[in-house]
Residue frames as qw, qx, qy, qz and C-alpha x, y, z in Angstrom:
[[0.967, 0.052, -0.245, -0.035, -7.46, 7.01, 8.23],
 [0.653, 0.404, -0.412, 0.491, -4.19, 7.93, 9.43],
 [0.687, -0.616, -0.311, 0.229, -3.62, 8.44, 13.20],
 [0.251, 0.942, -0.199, 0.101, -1.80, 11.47, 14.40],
 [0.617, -0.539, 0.543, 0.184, 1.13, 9.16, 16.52],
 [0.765, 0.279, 0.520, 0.259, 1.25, 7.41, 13.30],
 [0.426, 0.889, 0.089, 0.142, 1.55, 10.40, 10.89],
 [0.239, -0.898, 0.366, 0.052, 4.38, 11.71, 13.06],
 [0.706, -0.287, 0.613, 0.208, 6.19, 8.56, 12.20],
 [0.764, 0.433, 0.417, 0.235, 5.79, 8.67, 8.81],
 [0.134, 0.966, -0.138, -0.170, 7.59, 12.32, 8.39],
 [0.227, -0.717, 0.607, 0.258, 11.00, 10.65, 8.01],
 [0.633, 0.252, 0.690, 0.243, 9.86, 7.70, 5.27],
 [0.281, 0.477, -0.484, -0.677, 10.39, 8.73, 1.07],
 [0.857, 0.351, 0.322, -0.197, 8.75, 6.73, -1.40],
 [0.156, -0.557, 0.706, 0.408, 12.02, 5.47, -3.67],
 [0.944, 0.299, 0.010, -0.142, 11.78, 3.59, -7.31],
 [0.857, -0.058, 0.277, 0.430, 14.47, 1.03, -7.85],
 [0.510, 0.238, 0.334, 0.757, 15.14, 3.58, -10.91],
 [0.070, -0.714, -0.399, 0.571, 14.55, 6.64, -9.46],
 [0.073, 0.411, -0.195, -0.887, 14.86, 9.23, -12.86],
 [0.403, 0.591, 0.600, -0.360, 11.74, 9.91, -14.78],
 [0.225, 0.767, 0.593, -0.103, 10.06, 12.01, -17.13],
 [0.345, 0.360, -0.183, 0.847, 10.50, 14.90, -15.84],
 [0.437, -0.835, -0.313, -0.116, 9.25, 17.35, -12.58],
 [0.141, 0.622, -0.451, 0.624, 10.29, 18.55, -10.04],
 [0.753, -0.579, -0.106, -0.292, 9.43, 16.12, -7.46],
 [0.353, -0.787, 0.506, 0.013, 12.18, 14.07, -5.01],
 [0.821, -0.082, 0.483, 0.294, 13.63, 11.88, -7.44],
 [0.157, -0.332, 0.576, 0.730, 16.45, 12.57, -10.16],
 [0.707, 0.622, 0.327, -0.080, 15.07, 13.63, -13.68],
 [0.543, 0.094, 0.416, 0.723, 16.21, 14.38, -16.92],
 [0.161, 0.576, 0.383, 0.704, 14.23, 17.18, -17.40],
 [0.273, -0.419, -0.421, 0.757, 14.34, 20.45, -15.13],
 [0.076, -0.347, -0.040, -0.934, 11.90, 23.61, -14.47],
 [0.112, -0.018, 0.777, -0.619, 8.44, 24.38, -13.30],
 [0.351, -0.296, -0.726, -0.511, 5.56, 23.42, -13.04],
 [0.046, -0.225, -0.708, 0.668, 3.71, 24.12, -9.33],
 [0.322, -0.377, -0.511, -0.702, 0.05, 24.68, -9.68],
 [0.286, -0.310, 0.417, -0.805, -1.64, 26.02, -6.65],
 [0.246, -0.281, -0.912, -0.168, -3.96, 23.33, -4.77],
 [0.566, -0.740, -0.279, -0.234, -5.54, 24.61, -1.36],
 [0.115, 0.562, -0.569, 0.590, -4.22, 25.62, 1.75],
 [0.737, -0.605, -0.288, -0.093, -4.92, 23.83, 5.19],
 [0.718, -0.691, -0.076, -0.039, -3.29, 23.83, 8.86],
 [0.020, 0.777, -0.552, 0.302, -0.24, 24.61, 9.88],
 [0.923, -0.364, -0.017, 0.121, 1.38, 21.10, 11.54],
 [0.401, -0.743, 0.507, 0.172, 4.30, 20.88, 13.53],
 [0.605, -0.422, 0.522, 0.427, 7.05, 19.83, 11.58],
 [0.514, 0.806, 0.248, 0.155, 5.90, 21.53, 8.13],
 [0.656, 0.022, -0.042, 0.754, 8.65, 23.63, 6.89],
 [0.072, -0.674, -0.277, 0.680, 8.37, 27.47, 7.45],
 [0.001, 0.401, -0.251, -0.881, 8.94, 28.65, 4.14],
 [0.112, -0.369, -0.740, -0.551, 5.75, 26.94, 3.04],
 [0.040, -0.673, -0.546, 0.497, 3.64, 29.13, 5.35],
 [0.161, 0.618, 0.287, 0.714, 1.76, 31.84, 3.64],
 [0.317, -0.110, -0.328, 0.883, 2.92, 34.87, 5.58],
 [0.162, -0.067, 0.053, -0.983, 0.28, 36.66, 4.29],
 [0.547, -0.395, -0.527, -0.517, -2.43, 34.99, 4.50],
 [0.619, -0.300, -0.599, 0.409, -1.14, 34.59, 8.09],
 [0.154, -0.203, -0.474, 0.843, -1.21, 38.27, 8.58],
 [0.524, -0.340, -0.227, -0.747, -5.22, 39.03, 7.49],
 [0.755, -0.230, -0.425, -0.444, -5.92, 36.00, 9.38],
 [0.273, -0.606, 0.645, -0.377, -3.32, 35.43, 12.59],
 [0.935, -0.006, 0.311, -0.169, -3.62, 31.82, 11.84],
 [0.120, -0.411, 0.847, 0.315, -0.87, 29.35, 10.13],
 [0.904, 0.316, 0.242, -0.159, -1.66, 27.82, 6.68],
 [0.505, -0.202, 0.692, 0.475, 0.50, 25.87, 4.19],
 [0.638, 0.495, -0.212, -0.551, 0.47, 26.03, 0.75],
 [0.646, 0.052, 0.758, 0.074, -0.11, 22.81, -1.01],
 [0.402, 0.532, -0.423, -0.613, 0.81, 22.65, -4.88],
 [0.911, 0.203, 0.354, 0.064, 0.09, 19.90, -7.45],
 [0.072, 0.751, -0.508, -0.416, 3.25, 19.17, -9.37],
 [0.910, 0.315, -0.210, -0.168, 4.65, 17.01, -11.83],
 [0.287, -0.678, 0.674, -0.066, 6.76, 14.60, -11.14],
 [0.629, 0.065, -0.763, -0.135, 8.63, 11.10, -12.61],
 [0.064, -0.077, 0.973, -0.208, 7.61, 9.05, -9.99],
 [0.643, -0.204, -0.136, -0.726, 3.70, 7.56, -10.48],
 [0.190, -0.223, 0.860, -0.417, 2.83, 5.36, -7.63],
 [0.692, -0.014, -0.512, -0.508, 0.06, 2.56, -8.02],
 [0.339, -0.321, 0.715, -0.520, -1.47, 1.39, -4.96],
 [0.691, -0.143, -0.525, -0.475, -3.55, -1.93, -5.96],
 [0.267, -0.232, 0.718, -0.599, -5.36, -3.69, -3.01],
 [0.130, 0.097, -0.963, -0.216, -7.06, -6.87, -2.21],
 [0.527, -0.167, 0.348, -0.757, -10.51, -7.29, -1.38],
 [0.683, 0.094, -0.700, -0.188, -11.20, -10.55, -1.79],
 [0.617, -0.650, -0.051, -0.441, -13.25, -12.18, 1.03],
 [0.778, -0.191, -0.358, 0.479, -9.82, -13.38, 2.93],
 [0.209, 0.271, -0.352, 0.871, -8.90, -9.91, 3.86],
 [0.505, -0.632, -0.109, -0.578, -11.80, -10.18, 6.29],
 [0.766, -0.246, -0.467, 0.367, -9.74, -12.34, 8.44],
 [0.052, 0.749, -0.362, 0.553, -9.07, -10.84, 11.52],
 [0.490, 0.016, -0.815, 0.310, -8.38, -12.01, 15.18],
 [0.505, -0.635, -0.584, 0.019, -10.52, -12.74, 18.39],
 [0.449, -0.536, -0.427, 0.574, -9.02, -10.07, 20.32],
 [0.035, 0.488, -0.142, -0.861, -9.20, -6.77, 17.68],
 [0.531, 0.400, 0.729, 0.163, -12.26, -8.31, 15.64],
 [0.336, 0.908, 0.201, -0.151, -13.04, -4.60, 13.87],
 [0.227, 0.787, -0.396, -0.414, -9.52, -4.66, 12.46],
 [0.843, 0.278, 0.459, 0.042, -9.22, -7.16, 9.67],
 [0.623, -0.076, 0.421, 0.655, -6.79, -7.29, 6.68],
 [0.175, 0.743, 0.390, 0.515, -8.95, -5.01, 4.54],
 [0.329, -0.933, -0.051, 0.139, -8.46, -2.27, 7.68],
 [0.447, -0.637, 0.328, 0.535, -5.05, -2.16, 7.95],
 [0.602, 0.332, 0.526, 0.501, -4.97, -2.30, 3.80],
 [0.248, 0.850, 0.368, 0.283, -6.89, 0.58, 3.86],
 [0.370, -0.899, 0.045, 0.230, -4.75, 2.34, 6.51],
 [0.612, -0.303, 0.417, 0.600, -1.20, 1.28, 5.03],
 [0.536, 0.463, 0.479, 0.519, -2.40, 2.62, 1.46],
 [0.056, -0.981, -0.177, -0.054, -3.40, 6.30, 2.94],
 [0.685, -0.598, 0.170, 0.380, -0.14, 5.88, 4.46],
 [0.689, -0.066, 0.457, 0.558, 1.44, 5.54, 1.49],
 [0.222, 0.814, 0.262, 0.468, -0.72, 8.54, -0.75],
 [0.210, -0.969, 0.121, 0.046, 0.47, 10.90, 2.19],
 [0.544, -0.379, 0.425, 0.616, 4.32, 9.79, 1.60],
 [0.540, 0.373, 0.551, 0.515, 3.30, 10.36, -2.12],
 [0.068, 0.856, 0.363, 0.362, 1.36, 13.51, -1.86],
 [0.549, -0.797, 0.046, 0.249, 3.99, 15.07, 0.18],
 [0.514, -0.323, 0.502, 0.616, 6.64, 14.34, -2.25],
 [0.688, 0.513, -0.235, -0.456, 4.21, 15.89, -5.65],
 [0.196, -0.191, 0.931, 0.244, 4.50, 12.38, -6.65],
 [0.708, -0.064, -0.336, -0.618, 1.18, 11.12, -8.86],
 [0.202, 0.019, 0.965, -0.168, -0.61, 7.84, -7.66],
 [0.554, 0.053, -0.568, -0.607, -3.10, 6.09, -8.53],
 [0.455, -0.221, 0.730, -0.460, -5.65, 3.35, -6.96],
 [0.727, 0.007, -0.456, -0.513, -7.06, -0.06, -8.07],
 [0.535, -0.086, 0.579, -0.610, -8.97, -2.47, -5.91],
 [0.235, 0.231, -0.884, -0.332, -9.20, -5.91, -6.74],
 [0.403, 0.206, 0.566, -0.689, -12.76, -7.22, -6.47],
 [0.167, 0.209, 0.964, 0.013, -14.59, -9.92, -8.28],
 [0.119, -0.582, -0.620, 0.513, -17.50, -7.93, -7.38],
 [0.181, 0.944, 0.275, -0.005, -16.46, -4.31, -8.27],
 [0.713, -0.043, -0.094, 0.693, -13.08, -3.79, -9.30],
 [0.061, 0.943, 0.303, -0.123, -11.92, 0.01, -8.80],
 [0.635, 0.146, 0.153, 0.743, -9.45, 2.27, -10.84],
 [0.171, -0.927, -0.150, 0.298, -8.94, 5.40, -9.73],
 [0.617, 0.689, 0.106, 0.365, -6.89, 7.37, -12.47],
 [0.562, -0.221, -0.126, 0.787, -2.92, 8.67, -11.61],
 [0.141, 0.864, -0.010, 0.484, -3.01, 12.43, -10.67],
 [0.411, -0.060, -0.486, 0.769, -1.61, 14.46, -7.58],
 [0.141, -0.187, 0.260, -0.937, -2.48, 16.82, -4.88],
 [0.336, -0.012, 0.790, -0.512, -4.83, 16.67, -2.21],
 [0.502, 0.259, -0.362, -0.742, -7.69, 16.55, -4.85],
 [0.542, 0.317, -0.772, -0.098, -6.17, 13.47, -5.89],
 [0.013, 0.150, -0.839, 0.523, -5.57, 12.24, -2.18],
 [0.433, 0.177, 0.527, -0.709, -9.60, 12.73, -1.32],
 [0.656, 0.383, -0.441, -0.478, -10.39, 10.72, -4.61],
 [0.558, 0.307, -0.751, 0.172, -8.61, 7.68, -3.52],
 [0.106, -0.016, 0.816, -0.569, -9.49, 7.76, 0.38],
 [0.633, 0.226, 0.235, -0.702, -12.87, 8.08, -0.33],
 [0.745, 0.235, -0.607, -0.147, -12.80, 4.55, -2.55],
 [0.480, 0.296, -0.825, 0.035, -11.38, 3.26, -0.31],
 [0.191, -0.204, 0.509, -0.814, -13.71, 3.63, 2.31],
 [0.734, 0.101, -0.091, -0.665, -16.15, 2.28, -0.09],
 [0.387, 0.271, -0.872, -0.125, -14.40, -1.30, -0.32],
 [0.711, -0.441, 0.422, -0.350, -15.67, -3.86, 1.32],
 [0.059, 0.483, -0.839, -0.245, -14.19, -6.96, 0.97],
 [0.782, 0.350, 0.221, -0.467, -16.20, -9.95, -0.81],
 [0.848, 0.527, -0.005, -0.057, -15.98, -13.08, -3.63],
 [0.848, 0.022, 0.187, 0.495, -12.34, -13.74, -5.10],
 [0.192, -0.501, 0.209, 0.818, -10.38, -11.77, -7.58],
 [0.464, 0.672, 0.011, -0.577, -11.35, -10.17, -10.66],
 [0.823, 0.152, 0.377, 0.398, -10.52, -12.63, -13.85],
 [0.521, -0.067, 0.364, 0.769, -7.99, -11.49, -16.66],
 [0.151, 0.739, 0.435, 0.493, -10.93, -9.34, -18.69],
 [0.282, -0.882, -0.371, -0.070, -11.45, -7.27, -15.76],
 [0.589, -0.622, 0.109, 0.504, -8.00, -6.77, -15.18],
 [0.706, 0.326, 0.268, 0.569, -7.16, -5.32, -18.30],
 [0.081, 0.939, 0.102, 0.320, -7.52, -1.57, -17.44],
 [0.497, -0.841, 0.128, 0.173, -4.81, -1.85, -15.08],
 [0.711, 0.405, 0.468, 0.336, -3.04, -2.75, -17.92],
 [0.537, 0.452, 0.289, 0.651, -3.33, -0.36, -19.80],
 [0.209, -0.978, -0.022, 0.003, -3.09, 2.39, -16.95],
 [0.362, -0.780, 0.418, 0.294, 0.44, 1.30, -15.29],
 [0.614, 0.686, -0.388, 0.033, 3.21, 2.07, -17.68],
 [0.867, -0.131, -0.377, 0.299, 6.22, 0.69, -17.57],
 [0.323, 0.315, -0.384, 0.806, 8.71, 2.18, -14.83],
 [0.433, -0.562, -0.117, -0.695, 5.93, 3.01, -12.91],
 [0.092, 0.217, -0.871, 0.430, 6.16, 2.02, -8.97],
 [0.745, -0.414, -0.258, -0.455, 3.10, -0.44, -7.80],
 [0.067, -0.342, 0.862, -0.369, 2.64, -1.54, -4.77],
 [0.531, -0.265, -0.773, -0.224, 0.66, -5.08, -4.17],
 [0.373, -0.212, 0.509, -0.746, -1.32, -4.86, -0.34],
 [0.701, 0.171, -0.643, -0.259, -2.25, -8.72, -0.20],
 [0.676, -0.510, 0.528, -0.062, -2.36, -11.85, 2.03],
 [0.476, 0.488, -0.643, -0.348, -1.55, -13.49, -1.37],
 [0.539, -0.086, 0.819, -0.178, -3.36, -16.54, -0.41],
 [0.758, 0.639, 0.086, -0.098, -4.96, -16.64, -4.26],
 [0.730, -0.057, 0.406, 0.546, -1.95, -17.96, -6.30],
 [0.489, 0.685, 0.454, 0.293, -3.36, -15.76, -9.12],
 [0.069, -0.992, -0.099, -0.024, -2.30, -12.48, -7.19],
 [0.736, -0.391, 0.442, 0.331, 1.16, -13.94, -6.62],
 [0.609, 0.514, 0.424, 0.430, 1.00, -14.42, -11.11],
 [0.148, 0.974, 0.117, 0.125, -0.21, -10.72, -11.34],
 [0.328, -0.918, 0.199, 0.099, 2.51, -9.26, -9.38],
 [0.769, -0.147, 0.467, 0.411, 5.23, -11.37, -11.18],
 [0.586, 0.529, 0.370, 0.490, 4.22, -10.70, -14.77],
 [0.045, 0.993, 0.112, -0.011, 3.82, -6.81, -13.73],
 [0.430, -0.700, 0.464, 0.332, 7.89, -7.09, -12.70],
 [0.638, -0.037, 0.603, 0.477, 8.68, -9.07, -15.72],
 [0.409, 0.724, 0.473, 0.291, 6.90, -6.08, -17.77],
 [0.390, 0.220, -0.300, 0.842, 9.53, -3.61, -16.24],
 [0.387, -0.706, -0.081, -0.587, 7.13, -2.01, -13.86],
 [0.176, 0.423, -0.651, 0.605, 8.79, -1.59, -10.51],
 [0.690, -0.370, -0.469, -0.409, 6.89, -3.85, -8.12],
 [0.118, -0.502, 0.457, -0.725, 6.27, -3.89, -4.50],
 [0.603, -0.236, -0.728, -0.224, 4.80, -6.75, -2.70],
 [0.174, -0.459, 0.437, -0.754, 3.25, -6.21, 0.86],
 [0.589, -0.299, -0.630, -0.409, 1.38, -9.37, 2.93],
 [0.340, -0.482, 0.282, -0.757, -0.82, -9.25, 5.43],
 [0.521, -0.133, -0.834, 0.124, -1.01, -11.74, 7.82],
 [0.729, -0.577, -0.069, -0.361, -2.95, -12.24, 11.45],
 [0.308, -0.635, 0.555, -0.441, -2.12, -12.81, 14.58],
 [0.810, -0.133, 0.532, -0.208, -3.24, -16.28, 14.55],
 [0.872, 0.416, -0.156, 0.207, -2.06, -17.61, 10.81],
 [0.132, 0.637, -0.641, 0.408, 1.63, -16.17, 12.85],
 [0.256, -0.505, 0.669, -0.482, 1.11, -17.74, 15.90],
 [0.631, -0.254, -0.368, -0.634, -1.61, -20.33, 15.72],
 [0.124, -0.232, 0.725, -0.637, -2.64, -20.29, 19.55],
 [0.690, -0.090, -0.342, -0.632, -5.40, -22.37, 18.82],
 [0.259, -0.205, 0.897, -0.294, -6.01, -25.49, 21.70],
 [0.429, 0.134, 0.859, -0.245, -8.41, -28.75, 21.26],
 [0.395, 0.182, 0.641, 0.633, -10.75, -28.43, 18.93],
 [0.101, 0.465, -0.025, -0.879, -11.21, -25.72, 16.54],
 [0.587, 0.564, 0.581, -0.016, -13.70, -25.32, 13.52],
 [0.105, 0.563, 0.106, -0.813, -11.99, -23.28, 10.73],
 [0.511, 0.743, 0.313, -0.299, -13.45, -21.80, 7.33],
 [0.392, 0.073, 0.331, 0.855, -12.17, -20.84, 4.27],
 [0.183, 0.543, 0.370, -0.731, -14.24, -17.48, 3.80],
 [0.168, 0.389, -0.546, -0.723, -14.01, -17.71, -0.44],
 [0.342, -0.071, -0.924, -0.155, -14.99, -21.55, -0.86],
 [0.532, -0.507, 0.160, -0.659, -16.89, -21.47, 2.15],
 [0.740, 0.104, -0.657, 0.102, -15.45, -25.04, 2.91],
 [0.594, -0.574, 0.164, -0.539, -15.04, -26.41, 6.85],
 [0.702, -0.070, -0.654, 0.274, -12.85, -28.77, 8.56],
 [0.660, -0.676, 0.092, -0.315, -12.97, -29.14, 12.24],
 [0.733, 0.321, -0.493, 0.341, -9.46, -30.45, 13.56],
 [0.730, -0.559, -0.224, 0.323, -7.43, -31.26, 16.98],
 [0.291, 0.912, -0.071, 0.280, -5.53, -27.49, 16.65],
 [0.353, -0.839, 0.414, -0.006, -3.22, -28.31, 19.25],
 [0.809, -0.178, 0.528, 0.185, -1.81, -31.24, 17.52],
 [0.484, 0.777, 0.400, -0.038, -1.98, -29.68, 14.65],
 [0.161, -0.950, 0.051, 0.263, -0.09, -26.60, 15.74],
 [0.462, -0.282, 0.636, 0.550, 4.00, -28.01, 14.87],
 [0.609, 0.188, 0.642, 0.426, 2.76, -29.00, 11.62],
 [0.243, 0.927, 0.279, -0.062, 0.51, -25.78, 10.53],
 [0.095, -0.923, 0.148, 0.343, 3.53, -23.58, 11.43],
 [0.629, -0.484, 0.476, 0.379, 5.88, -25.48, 9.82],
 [0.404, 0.369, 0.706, 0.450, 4.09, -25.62, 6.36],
 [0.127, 0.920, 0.364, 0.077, 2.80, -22.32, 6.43],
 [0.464, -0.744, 0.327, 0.353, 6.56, -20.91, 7.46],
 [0.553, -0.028, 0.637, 0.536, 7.79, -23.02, 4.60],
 [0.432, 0.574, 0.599, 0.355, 5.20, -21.28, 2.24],
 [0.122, -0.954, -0.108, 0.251, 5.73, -17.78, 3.32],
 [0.485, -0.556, 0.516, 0.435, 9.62, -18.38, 2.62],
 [0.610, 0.154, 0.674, 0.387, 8.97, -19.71, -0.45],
 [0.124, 0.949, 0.285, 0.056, 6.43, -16.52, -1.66],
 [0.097, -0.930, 0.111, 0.336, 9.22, -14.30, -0.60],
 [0.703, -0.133, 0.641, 0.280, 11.75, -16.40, -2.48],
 [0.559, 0.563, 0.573, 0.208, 9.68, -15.84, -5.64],
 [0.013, -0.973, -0.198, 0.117, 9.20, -12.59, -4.99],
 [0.336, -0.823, 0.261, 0.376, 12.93, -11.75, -4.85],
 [0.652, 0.034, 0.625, 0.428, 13.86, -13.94, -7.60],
 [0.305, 0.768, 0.504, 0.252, 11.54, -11.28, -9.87],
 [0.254, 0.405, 0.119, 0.870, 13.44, -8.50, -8.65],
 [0.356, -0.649, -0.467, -0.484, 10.85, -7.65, -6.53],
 [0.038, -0.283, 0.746, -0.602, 11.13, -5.94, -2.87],
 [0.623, -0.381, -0.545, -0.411, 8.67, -7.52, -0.78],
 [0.180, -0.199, 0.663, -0.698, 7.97, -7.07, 3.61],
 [0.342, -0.434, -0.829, 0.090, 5.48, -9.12, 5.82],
 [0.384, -0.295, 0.332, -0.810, 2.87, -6.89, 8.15],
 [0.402, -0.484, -0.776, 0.042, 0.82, -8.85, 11.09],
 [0.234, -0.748, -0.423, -0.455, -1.86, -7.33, 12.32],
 [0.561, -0.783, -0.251, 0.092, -0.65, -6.47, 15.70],
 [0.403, -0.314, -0.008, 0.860, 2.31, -3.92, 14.45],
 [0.114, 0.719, 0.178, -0.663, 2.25, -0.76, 13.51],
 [0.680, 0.692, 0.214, 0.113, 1.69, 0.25, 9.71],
 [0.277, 0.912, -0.293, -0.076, 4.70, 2.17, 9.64],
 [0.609, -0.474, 0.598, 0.217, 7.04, -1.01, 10.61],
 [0.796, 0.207, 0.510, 0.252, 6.28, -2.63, 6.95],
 [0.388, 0.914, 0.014, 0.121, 6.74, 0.66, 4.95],
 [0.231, -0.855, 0.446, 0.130, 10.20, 0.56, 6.71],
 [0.779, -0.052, 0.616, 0.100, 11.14, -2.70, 5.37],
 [0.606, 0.559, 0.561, 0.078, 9.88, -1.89, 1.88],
 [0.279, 0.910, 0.038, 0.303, 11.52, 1.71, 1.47],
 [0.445, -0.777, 0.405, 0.185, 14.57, 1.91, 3.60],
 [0.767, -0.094, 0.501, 0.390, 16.29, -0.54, 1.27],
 [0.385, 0.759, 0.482, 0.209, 15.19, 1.95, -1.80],
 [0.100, -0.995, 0.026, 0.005, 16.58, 4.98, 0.19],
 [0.513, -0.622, 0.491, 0.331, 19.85, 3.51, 0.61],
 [0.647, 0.351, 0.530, 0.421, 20.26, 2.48, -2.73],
 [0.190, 0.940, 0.157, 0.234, 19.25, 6.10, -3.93],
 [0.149, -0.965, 0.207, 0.062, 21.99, 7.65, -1.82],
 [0.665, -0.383, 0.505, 0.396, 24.72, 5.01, -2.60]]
C-alpha cells in the first residue's frame, strides 16, 4: 500500500503521545519501567537506510544476501488506527476517479502501522461500518502489520456509521492513554461526538480529514447535479453562482471542526486528495516531536 518514494519519506517521521511514558518497554518513548523483552519475528530485505547493526552477519555469510532482523517488543505506546467507511469516503474527483477517500485512508493508515512497527510500538485497527464494523486486536510486529493491511483491503466503503451498541468493543479495547487516530471526512456529526468523548476519557486523540479536490476548490460551472451518497438525496443547482457561497460556508465549517477539535485538546491536520500522505502525518506529529524534545 505504501509506495517506495513515499516510504523513503516516511524514514524521518516518529509516532509521539502528548504523554509520551508508559507501561513499560523498550520502545521510543520514555518509560518507567526498563529491560527486555525482544522476541524474534522474521527476517526480510535489506533496505537502504536500515541500520547496519540490525543485519544478520551471519545469515549474510551462508547466504551472501542482506537481511534484517525484525523483533516484536513491548512497548508503552499502543496506537489505534480507527477509519471511516461510511459511503462518503467514496467521494473522489473527476480527474483521479480510482482514488477516493477510503484509498488514501487506507494508504495513510499503513503509513502510520509502518511508523508504528518500526518503533515496536503495538497498534491496533477498527473500521467504522454500519455494515461490518472491524476490530483488529493491539499487538506488534510484522505479524501484526499483515493482520491489519489485509482488513483493510477488505473495506469497502458503504451505509453510515455503526450505532452506539456496535461501538462498544472499541470501548472496551482503547484504554485510557492510549494514542487513536480518527481518518475521517467527519461529515457525520456523530464521528465528530466519538472523537470528543474519546479525548474527554483521557485517551490521546488524533483527528485526520479527508477532503477532495472539489469540496476545496469547487470548480464546478453552470449546472451541476450533486448527491449525497448516504441519503441518496439530489439537488441540481447553478454551481457557478453558487461557488462564493459553498466556499464560504464550508470554510466556515471546517474552521469551526478544527476549533472543536482543539478546544478538546485534540491535535487535528486536513489532507486533500491531491497531496501526498506524508504532508498530513507532518502536521499531526511534528508538533508531538517537538514537544517530546522540549
Amino acid at each position: 500500500m505504501i509506495p517506495p518514494d513515499l516510504r523513503a519519506r516516511l524514514r524521518d517521521l516518529r509516532l509521539v503521545a502528548r504523554s509520551a511514558a508508559g507501561a513499560g518497554g523498550i520502545g521510543m518513548h520514555a518509560s518507567r519501567n526498563r529491560g527486555a523483552g525482544l522476541e524474534f519475528a522474521q527476517y526480510r530485505g535489506y533496505e537502504p537506510g536500515d541500520e547496519p547493526r540490525r543485519i544478520d552477519w551471519k545469515l549474510y555469510a551462508r547466504s551472501d544476501r542482506y537481511f534484517v532482523r525484525e523483533s516484536e517488543r513491548d512497548s508503552p505506546l499502543c496506537i489505534w488506527i480507527v477509519v471511516d467507511a461510511s459511503a462518503s469516503m467514496t467521494q473522489a474527483d473527476a480527474r483521479r476517479p480510482e482514488w477516493d477517500k477510503l484509498a488514501a485512508a487506507r494508504m495513510l493508515a499503513a503509513c502510520v502501522i509502518e511508523l508504528a512497527l518500526r518503533q515496536g510500538d503495538r497498534f491496533g485497527l477498527i473500521v467504522l461500518s454500519a455494515a461490518s464494523p472491524v476490530f483488529v486486536e493491539a499487538g506488534s510486529g510484522a505479524r501484526q502489520r499483515d493482520r491489519c493491511l489485509l482488513e483493510l483491503e477488505r473495506v469497502r466503503a458503504a451505509d453510515g456509521l455503526p450505532d452506539a451498541a456496535r461501538q462498544r468493543p472499541m470501548w472496551e479495547r482503547v484504554q485510557a492513554g492510549d494514542l487513536v487516530l480518527l481518518v475521517s471526512d467527519f461529515f457525520d456529526d456523530d464521528l465528530a461526538d466519538l472523537a470528543v468523548r474519546l479525548a474527554a476519557a483521557r485517551r490521546d486523540v488524533l483527528t485526520l480529514q479527508l477532503l477532495s479536490v472539489s469540496e476545496r476548490d469547487f470548480p464546478f460551472d453552470d449546472g451541476h447535479r450533486f448527491r449525497d451518497p448516504e441519503s441518496g438525496l439530489e439537488k441540481v443547482v447553478d454551481a457557478r453562482a453558487l461557488r462564493a457561497d459553498f466556499l464560504a460556508r464550508f470554510g466556515a465549517a471546517r474552521a469551526a471542526l478544527a476549533a472543536r477539535f482543539a478546544a478538546a485538546g485534540m491535535r487535528h491536520a486536513e489532507f486533500v486528495l491531491d497531496e501526498s500522505p506524508d504532508v498530513p502525518l507532518r502536521r499531526l506529529f511534528a508538533a508531538g516531536v517537538a514537544a517530546e524534545r522540549a
